[in-house]
PDB file of N, CA, C and O in Angstrom:
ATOM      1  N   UNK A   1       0.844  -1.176   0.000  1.00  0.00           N
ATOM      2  CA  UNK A   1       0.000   0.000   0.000  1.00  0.00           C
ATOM      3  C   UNK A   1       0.888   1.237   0.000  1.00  0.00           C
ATOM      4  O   UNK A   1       1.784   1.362   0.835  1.00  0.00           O
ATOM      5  N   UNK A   2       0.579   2.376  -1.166  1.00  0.00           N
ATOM      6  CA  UNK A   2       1.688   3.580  -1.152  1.00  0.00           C
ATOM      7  C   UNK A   2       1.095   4.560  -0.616  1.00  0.00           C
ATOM      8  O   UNK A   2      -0.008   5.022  -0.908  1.00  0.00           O
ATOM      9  N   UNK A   3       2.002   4.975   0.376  1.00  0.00           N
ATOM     10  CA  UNK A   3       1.556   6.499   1.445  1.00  0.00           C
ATOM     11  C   UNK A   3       0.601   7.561   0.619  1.00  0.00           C
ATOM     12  O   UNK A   3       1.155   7.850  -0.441  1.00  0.00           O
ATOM     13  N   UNK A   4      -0.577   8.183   0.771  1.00  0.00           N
ATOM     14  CA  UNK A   4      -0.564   9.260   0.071  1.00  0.00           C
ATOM     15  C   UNK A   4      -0.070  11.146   0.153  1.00  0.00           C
ATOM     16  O   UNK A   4       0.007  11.980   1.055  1.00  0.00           O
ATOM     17  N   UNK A   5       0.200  11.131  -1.526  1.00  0.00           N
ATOM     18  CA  UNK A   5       0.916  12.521  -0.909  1.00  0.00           C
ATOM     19  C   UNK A   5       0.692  13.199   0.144  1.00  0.00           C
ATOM     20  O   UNK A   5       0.058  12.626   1.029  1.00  0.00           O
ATOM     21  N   UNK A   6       1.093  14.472   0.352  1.00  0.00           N
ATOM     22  CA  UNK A   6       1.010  15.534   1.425  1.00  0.00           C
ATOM     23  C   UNK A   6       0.807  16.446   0.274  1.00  0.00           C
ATOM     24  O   UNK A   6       1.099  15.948  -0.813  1.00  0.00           O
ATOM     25  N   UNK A   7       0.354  17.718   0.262  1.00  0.00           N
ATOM     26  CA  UNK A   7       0.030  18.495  -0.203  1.00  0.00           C
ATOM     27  C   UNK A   7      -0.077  20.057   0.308  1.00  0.00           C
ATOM     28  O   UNK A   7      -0.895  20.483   1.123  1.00  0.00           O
ATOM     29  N   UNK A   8       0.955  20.813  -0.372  1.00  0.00           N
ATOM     30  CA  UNK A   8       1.077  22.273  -0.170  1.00  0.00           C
ATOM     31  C   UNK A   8       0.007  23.188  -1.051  1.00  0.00           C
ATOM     32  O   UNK A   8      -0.684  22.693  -1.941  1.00  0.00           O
ATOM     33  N   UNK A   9      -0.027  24.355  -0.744  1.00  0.00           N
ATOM     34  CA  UNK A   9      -1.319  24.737  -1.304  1.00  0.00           C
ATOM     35  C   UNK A   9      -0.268  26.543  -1.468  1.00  0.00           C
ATOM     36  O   UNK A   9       0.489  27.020  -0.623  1.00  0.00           O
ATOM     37  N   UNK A  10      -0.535  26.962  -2.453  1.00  0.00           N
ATOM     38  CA  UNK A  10      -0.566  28.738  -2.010  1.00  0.00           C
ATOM     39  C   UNK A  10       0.626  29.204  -1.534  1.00  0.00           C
ATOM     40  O   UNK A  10       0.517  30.173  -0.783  1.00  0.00           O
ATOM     41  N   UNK A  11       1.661  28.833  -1.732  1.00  0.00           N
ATOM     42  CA  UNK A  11       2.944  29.160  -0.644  1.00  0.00           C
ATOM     43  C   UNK A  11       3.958  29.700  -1.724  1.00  0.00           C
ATOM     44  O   UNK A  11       3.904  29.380  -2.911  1.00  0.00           O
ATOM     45  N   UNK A  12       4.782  30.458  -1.239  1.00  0.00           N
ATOM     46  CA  UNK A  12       5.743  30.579  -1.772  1.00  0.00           C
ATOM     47  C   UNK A  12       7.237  30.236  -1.021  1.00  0.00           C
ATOM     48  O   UNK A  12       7.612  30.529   0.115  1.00  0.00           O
ATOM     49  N   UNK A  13       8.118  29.308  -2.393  1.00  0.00           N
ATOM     50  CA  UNK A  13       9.466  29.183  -1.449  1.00  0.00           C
ATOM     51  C   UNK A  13      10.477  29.434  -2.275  1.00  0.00           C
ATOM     52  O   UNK A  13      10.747  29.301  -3.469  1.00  0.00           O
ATOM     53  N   UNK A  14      10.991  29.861  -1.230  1.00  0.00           N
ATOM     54  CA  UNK A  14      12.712  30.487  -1.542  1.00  0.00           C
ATOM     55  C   UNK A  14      14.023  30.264  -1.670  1.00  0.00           C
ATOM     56  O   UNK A  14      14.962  30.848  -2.210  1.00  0.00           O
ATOM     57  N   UNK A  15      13.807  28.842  -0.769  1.00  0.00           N
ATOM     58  CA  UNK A  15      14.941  28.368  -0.263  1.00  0.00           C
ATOM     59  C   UNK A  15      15.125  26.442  -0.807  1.00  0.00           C
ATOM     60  O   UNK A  15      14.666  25.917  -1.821  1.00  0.00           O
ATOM     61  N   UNK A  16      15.749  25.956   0.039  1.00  0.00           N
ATOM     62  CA  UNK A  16      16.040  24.178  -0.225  1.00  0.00           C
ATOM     63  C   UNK A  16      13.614  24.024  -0.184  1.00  0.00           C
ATOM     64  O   UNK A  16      12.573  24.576   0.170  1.00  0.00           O
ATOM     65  N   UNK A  17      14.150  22.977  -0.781  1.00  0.00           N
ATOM     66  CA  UNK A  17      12.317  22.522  -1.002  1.00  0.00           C
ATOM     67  C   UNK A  17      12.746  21.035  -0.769  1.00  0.00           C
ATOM     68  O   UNK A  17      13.645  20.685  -1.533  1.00  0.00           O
ATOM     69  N   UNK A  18      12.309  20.069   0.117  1.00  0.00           N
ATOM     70  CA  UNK A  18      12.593  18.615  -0.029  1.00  0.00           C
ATOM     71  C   UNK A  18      10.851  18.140  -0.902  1.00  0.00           C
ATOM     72  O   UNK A  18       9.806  17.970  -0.275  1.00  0.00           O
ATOM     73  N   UNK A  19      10.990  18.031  -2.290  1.00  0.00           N
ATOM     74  CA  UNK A  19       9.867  17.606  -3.125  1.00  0.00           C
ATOM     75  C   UNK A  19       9.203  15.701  -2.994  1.00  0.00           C
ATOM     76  O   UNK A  19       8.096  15.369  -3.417  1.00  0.00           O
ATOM     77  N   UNK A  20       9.899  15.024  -2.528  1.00  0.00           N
ATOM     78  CA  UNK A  20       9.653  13.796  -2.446  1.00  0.00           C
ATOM     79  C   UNK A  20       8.028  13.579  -1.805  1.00  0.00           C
ATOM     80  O   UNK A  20       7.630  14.271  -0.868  1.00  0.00           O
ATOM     81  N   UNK A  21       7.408  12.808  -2.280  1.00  0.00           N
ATOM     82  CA  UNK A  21       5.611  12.576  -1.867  1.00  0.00           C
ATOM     83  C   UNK A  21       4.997  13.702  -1.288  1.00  0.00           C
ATOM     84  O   UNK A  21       4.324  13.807  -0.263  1.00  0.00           O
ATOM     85  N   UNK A  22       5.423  14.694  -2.303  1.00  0.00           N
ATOM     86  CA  UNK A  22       4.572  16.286  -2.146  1.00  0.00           C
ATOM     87  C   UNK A  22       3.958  16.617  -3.672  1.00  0.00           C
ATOM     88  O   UNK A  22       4.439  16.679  -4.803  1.00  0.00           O
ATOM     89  N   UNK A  23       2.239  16.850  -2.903  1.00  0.00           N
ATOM     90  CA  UNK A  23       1.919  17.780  -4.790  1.00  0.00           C
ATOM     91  C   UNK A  23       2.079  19.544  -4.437  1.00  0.00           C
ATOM     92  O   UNK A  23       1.993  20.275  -3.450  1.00  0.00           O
ATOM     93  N   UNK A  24       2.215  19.606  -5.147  1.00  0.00           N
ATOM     94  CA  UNK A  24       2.394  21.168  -4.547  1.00  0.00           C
ATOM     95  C   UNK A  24       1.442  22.301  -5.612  1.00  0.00           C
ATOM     96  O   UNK A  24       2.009  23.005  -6.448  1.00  0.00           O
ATOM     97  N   UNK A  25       0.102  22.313  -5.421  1.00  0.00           N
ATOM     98  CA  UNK A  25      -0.676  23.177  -5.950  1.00  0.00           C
ATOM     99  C   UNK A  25      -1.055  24.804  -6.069  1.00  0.00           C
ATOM    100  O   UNK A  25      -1.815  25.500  -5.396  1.00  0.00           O
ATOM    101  N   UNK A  26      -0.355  25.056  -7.006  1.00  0.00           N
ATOM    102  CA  UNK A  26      -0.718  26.910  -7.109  1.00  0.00           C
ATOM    103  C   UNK A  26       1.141  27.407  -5.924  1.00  0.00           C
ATOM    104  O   UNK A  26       1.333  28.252  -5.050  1.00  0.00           O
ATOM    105  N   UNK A  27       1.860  26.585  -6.428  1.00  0.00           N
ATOM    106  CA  UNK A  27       2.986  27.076  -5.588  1.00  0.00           C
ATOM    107  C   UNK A  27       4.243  28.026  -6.371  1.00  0.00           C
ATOM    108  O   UNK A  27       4.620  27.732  -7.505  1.00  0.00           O
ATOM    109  N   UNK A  28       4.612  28.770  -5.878  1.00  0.00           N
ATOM    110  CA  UNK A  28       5.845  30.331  -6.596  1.00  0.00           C
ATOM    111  C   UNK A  28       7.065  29.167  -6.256  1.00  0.00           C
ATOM    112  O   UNK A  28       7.109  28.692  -5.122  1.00  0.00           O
ATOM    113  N   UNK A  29       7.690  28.894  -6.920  1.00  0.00           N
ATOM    114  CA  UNK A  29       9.245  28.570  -6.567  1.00  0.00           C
ATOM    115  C   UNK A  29      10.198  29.323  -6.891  1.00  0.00           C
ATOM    116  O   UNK A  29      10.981  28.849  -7.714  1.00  0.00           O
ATOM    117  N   UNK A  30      10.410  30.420  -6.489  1.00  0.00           N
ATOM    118  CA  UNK A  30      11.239  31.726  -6.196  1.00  0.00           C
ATOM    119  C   UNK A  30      12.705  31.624  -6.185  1.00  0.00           C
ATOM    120  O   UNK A  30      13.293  32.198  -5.268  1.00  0.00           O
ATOM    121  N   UNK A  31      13.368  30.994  -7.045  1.00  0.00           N
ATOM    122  CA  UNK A  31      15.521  30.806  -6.542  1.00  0.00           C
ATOM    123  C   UNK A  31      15.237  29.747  -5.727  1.00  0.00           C
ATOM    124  O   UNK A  31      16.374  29.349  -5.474  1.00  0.00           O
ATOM    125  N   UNK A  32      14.571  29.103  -5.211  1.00  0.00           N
ATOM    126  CA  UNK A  32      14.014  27.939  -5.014  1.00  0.00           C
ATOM    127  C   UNK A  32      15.327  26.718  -5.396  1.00  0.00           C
ATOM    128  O   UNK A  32      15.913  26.825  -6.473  1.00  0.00           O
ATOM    129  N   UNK A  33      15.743  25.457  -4.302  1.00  0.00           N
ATOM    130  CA  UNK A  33      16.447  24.668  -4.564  1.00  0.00           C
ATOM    131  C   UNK A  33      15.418  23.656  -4.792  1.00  0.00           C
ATOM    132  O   UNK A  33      14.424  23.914  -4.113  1.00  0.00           O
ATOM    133  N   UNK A  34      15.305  22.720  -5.419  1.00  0.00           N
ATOM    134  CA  UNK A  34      14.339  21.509  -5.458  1.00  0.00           C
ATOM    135  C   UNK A  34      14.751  20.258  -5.326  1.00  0.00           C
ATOM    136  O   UNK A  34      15.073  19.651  -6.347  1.00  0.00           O
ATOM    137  N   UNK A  35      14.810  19.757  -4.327  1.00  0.00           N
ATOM    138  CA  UNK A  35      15.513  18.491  -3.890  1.00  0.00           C
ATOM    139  C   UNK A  35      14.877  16.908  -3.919  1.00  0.00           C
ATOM    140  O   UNK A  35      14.202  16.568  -2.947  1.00  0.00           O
ATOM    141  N   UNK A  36      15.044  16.153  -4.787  1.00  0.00           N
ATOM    142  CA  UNK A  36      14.588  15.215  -5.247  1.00  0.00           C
ATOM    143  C   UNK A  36      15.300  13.592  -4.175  1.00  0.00           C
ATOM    144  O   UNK A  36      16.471  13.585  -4.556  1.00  0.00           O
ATOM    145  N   UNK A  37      15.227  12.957  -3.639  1.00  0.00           N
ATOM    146  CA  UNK A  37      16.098  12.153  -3.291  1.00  0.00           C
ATOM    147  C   UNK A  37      15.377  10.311  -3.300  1.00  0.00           C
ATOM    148  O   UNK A  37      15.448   9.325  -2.567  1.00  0.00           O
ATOM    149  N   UNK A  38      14.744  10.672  -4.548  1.00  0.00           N
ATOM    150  CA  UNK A  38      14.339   8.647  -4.848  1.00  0.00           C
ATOM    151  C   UNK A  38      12.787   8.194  -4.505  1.00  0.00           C
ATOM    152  O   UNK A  38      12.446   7.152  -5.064  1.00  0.00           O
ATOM    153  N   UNK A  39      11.869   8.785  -3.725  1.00  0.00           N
ATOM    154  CA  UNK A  39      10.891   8.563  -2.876  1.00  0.00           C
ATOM    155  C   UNK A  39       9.881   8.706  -3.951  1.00  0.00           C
ATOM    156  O   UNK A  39      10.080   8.394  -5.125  1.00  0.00           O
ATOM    157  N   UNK A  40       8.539   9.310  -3.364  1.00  0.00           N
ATOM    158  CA  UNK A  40       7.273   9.445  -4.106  1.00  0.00           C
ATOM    159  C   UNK A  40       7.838  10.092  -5.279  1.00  0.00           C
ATOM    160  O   UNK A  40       8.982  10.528  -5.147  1.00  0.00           O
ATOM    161  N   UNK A  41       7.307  10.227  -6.307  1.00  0.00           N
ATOM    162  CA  UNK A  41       7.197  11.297  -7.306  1.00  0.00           C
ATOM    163  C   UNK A  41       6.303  12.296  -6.774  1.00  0.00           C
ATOM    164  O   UNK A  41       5.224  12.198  -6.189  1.00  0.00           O
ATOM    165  N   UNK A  42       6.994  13.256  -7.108  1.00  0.00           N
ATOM    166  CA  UNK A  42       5.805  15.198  -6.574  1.00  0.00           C
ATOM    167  C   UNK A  42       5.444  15.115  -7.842  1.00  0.00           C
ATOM    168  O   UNK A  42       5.971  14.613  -8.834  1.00  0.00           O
ATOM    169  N   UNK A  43       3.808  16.071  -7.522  1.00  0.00           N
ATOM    170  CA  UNK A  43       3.167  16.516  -8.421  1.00  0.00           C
ATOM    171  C   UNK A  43       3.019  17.895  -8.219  1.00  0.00           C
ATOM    172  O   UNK A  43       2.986  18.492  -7.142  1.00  0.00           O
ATOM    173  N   UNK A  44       2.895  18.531  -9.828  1.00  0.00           N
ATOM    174  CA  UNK A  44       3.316  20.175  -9.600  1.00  0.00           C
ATOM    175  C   UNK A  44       2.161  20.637  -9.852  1.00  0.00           C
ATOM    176  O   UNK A  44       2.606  20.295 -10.948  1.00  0.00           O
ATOM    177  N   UNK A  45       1.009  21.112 -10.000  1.00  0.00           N
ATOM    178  CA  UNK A  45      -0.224  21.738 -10.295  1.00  0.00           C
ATOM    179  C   UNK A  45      -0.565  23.467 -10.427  1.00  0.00           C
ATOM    180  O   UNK A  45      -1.140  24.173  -9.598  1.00  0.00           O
ATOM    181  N   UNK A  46      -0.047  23.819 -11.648  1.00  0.00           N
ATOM    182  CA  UNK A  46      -0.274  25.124 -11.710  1.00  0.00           C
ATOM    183  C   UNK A  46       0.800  25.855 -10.743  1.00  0.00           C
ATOM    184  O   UNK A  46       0.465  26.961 -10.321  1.00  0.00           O
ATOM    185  N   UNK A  47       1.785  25.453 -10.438  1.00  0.00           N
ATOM    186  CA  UNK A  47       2.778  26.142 -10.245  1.00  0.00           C
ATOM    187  C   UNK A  47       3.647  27.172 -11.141  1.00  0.00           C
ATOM    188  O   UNK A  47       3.423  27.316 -12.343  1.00  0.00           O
ATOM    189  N   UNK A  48       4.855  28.014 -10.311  1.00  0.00           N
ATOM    190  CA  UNK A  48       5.392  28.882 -11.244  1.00  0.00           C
ATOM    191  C   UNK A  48       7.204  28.256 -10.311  1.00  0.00           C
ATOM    192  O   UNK A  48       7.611  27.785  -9.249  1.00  0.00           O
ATOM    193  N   UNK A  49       7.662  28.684 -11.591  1.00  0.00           N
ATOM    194  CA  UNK A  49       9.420  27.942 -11.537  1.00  0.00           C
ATOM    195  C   UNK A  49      10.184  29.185 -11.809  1.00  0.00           C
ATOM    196  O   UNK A  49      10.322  29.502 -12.991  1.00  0.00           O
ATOM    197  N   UNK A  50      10.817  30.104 -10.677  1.00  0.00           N
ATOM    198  CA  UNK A  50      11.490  31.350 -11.568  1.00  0.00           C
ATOM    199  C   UNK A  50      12.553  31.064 -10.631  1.00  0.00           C
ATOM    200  O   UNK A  50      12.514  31.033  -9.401  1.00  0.00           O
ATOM    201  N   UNK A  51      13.793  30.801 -11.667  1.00  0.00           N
ATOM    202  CA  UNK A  51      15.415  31.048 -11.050  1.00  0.00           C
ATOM    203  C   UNK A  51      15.275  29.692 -10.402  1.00  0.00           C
ATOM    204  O   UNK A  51      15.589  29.690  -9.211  1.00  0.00           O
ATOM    205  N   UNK A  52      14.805  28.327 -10.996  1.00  0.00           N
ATOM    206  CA  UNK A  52      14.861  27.178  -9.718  1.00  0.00           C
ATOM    207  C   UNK A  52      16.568  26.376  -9.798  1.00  0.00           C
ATOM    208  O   UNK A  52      17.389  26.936 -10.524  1.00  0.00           O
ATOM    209  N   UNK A  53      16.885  25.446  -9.245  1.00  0.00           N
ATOM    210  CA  UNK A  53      17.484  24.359  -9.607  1.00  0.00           C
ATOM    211  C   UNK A  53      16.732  23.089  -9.165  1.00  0.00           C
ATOM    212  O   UNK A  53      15.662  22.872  -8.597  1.00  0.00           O
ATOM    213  N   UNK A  54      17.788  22.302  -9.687  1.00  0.00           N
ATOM    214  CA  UNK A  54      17.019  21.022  -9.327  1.00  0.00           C
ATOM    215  C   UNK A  54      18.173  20.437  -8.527  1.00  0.00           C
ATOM    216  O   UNK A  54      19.243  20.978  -8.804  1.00  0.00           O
ATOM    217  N   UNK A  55      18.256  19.311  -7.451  1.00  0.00           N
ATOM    218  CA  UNK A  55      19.433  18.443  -6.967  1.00  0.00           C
ATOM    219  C   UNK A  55      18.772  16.952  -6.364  1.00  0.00           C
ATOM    220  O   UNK A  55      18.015  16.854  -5.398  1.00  0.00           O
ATOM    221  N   UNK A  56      19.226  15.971  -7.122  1.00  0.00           N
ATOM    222  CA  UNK A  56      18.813  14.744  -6.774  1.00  0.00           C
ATOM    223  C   UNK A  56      20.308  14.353  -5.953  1.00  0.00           C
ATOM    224  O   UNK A  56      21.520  14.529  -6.076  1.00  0.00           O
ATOM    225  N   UNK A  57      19.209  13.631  -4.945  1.00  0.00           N
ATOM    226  CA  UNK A  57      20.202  13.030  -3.789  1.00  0.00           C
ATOM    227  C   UNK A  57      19.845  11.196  -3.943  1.00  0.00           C
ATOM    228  O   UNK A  57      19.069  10.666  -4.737  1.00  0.00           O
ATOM    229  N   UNK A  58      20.484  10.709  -3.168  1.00  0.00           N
ATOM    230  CA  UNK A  58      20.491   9.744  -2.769  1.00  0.00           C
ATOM    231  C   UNK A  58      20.033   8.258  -3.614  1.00  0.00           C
ATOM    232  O   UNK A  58      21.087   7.717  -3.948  1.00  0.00           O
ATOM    233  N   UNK A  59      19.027   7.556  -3.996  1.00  0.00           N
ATOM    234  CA  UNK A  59      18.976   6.945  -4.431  1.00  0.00           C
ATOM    235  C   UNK A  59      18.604   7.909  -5.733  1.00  0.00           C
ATOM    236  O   UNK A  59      19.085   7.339  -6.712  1.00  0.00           O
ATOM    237  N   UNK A  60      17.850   9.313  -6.206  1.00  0.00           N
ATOM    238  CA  UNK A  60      17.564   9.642  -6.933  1.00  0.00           C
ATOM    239  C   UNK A  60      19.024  10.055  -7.984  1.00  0.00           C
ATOM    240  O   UNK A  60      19.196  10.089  -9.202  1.00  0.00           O
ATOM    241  N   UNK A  61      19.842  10.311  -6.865  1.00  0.00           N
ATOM    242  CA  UNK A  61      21.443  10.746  -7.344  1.00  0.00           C
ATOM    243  C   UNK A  61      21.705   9.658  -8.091  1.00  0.00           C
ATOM    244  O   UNK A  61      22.001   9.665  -9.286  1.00  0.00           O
ATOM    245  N   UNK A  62      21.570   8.485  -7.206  1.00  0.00           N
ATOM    246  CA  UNK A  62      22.455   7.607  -7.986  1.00  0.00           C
ATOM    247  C   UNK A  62      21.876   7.154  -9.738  1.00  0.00           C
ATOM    248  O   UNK A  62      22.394   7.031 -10.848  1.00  0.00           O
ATOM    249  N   UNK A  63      20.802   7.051  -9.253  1.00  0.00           N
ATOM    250  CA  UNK A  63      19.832   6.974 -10.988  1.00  0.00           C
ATOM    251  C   UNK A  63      20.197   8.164 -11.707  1.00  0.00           C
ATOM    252  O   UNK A  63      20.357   7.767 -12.861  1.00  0.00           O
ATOM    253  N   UNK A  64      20.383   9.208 -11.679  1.00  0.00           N
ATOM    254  CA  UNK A  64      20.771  10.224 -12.608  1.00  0.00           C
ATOM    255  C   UNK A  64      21.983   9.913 -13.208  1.00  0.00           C
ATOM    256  O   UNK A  64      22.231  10.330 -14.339  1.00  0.00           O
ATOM    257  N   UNK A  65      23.051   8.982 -12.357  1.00  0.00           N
ATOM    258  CA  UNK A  65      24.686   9.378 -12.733  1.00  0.00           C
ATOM    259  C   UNK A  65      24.989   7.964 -13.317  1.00  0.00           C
ATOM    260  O   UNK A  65      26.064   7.660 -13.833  1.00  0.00           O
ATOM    261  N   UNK A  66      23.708   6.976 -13.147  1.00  0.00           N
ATOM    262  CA  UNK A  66      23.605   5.488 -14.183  1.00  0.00           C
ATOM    263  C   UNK A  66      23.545   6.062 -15.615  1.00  0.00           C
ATOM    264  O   UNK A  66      24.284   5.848 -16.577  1.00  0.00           O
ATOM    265  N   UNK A  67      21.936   7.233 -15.425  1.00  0.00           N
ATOM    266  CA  UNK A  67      21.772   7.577 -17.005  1.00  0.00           C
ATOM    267  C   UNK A  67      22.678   8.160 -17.438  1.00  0.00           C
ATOM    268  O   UNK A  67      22.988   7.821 -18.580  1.00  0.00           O
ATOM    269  N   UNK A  68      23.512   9.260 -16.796  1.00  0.00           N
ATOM    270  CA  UNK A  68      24.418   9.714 -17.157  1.00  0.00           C
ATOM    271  C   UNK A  68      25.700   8.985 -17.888  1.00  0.00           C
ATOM    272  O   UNK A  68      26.244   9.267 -18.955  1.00  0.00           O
ATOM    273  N   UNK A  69      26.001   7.911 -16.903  1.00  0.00           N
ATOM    274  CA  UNK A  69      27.022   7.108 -17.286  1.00  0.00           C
ATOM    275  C   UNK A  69      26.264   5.965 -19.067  1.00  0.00           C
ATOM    276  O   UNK A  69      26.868   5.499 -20.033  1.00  0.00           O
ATOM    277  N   UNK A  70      25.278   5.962 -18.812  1.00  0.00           N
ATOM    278  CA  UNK A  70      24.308   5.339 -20.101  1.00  0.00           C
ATOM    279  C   UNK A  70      24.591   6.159 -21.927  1.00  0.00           C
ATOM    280  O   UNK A  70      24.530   5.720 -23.076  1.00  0.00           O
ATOM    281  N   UNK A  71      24.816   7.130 -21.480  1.00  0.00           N
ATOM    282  CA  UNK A  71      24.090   8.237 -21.878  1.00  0.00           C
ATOM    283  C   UNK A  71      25.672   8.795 -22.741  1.00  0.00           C
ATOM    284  O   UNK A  71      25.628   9.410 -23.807  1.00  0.00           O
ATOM    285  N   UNK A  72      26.766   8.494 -22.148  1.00  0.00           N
ATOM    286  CA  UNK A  72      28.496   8.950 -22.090  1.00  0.00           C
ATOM    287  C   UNK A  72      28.315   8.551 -23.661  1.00  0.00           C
ATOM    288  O   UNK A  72      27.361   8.651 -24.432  1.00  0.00           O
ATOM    289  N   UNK A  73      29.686   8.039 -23.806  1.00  0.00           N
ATOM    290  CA  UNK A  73      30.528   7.629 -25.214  1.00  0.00           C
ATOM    291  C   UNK A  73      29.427   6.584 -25.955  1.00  0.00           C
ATOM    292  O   UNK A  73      29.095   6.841 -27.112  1.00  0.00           O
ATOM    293  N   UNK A  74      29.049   5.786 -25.494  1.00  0.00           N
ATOM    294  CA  UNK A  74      28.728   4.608 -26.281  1.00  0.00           C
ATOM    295  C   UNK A  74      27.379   4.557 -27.247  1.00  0.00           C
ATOM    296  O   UNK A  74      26.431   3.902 -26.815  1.00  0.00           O
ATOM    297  N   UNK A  75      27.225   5.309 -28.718  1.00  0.00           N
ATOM    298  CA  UNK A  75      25.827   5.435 -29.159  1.00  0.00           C
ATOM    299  C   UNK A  75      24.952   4.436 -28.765  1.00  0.00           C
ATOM    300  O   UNK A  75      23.901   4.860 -28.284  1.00  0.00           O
ATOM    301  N   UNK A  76      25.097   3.042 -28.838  1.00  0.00           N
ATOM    302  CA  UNK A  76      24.160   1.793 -28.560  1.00  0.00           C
ATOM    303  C   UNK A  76      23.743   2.266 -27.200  1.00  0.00           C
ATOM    304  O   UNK A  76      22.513   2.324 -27.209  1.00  0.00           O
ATOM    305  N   UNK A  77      24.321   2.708 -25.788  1.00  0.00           N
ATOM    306  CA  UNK A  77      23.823   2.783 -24.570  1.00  0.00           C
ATOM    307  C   UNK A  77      23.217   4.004 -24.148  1.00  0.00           C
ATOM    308  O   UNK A  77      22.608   4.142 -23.087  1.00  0.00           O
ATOM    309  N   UNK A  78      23.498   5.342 -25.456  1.00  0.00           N
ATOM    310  CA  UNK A  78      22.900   6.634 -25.834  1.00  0.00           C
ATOM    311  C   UNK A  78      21.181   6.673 -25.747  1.00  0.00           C
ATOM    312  O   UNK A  78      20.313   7.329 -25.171  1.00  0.00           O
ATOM    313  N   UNK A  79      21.333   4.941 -27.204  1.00  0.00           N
ATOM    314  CA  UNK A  79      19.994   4.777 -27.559  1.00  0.00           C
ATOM    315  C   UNK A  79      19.497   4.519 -26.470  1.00  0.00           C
ATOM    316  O   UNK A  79      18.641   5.251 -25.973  1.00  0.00           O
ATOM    317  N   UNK A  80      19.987   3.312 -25.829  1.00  0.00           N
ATOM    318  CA  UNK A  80      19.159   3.351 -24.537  1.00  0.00           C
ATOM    319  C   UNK A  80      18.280   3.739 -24.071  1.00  0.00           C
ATOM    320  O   UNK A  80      17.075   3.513 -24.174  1.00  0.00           O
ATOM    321  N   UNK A  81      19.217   4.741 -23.181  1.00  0.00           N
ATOM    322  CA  UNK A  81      18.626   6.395 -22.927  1.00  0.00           C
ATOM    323  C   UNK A  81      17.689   7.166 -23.621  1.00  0.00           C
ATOM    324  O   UNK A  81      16.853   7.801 -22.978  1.00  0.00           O
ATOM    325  N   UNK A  82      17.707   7.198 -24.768  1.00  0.00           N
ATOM    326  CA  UNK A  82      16.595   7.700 -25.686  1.00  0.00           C
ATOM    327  C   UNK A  82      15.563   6.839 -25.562  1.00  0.00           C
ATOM    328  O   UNK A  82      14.699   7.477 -24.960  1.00  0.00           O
ATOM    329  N   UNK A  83      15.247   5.986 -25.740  1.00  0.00           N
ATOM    330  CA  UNK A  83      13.967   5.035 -26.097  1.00  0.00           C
ATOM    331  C   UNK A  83      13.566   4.894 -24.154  1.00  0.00           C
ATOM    332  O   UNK A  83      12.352   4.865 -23.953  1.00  0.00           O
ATOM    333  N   UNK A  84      14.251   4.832 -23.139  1.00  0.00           N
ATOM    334  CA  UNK A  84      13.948   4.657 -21.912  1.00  0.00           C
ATOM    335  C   UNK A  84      13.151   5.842 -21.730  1.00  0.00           C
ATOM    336  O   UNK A  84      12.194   5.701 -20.969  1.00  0.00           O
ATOM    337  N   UNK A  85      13.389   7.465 -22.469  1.00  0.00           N
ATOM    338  CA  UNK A  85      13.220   9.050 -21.698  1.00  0.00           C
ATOM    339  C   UNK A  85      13.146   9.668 -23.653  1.00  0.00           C
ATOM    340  O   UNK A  85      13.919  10.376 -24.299  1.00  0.00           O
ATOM    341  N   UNK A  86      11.956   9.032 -23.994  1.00  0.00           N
ATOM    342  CA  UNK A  86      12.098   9.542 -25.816  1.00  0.00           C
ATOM    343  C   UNK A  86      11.442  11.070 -25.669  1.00  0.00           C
ATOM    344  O   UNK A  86      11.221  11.541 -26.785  1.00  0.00           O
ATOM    345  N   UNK A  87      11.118  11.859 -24.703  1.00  0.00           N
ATOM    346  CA  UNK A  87      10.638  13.357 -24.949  1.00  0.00           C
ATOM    347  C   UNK A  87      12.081  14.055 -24.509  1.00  0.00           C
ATOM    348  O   UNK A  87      12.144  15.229 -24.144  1.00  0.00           O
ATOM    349  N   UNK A  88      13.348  13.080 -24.602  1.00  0.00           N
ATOM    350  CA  UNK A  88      14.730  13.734 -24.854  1.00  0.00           C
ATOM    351  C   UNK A  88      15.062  13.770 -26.074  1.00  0.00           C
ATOM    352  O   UNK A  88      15.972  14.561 -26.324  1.00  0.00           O
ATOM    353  N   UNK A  89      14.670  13.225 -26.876  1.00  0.00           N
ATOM    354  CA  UNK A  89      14.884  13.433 -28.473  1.00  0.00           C
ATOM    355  C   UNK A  89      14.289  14.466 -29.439  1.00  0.00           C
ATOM    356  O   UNK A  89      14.348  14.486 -30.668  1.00  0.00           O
ATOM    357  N   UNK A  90      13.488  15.629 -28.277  1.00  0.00           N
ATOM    358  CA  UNK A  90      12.788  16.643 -29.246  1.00  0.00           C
ATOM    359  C   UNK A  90      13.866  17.236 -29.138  1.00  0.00           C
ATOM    360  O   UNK A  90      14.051  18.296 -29.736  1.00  0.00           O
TER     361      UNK A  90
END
């Protein structure tokens, strides 16, 4: 059975954001850090993104730096990557 989200409403943030099993509806992300680290997927709903970053941690880190490493020299493990994430090929 999967937890259900938590949910922010109306807020604005400025600072580190931990996004993991959060929807975050009608939210300003202002210079905003957005911190991802493996957990729920967040849902964004009519939000606004000005000046954000993004930083995946932990198990989310490590999946970024697989695709990454996928993704390096080798066209065959490129494709991969493409056909795994194909709205990277627009």
């Amino acid at each position: 059975m999967s937890t259900p989200l938590r949910e922010i409403a109306d807020q604005t943030f400025f600072d580190r954001v931990e996004v993991d099993g959060t929807v975050f509806r009608q939210v300003v992300f202002d210079g905003a850090e957005l911190v991802f680290s493996g957990g729920p997927a967040p849902g964004f709903d009519r939000c606004r993104f000005l000046d954000v970053t993004f930083t995946f941690e932990g198990a989310a880190g490590e999946t970024v730096a697989f695709i990454r490493a996928l993704s390096g020299g080798n066209d065959s493990l490129r494709q991969v990557v493409l056909d795994l994430l194909p709205e990277l090929a627009r």
